[in-house]
C-alpha positions in Angstrom: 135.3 111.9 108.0 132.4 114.2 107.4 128.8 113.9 108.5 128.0 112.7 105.2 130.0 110.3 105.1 129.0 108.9 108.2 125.3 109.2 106.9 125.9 107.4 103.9 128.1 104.8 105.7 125.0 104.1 108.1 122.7 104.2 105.2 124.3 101.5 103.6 124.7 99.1 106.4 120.9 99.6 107.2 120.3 99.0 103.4 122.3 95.6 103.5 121.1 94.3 107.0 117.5 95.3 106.6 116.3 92.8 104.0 118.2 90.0 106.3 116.4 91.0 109.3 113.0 91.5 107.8 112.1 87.9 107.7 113.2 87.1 111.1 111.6 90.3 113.1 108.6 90.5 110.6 106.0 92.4 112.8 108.7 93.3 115.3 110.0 96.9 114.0 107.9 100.0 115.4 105.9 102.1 112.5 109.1 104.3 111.1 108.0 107.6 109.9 109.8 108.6 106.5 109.9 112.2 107.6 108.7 114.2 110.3 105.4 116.0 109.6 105.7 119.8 109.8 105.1 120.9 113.4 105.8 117.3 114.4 107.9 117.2 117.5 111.3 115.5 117.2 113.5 114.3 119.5 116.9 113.1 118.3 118.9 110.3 119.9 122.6 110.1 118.6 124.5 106.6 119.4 128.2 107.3 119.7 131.0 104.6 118.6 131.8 104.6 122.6 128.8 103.4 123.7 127.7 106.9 124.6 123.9 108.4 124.3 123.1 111.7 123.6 119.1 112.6 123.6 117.9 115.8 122.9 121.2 117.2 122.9 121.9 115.4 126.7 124.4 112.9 127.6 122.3 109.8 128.8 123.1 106.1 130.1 120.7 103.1 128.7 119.1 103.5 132.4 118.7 107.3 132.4 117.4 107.0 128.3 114.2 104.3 129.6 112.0 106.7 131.2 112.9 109.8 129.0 111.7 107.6 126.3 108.5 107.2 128.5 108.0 110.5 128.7 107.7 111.3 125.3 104.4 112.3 123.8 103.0 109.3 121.7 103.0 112.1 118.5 107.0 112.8 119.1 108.7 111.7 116.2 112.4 109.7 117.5 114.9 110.8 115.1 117.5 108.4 115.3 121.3 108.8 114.3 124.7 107.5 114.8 128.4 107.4 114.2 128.6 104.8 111.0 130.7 102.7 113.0 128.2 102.0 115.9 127.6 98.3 115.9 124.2 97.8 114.3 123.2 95.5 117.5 123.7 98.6 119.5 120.8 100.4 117.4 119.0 97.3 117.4 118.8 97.5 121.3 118.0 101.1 121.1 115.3 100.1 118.7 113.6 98.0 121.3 114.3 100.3 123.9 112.2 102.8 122.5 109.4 100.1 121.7 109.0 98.9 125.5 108.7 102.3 126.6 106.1 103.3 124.3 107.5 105.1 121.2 106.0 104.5 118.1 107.4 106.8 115.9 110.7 106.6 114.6 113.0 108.0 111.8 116.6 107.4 110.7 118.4 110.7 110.0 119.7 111.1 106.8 122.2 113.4 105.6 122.5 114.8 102.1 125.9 113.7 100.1 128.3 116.2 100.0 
């Protein structure tokens, strides 16, 4: 499958489970940033269907990913993507993740259709 499809896959499962987990984590989610603004740093996080966490292009366990997210500047923008069949409790936990250590902006990366 292609990148966009992948995209698209993602985007729709975020579509369906969003409105279903709005009422229970009402007040929960971080702010999310529609789009990075120009000059905005970004670093991306990619969630692998293994388990596997690449951030900023580095290979990363959920231990070695805590204080790299701590270390990001409070204006870095968290671009977040993934493989569309990465269990969407594994980007929940990655969601939270970045909230405890301090990251308040975050965007999903979309991909155009093909």
């Amino acid at each position: 499958g292609s990148v966009g499809d992948v995209m698209l896959g993602l985007r729709v499962v975020f579509i369906v489970a969003a409105p279903l987990l709005a009422q229970s984590l009402r007040g929960y989610w971080p702010k999310v940033t529609s789009a990075p603004s120009t000059g905005a740093q970004v670093k991306d996080l990619v969630l692998m269907v293994d388990g596997n966490i690449l951030f900023d292009g580095v290979a990363l366990t959920k231990a070695q990913l805590s204080p790299a997210l701590k270390a990001m500047t409070p204006e870095t923008v968290l671009r977040l993507n993934g493989d569309g069949a990465v269990p969407y409790e594994s980007v929940a936990q990655i969601l939270s993740l970045a909230r405890q250590n301090g990251v308040t902006r975050i965007a999903f990366a979309t991909a155009k259709p093909n």
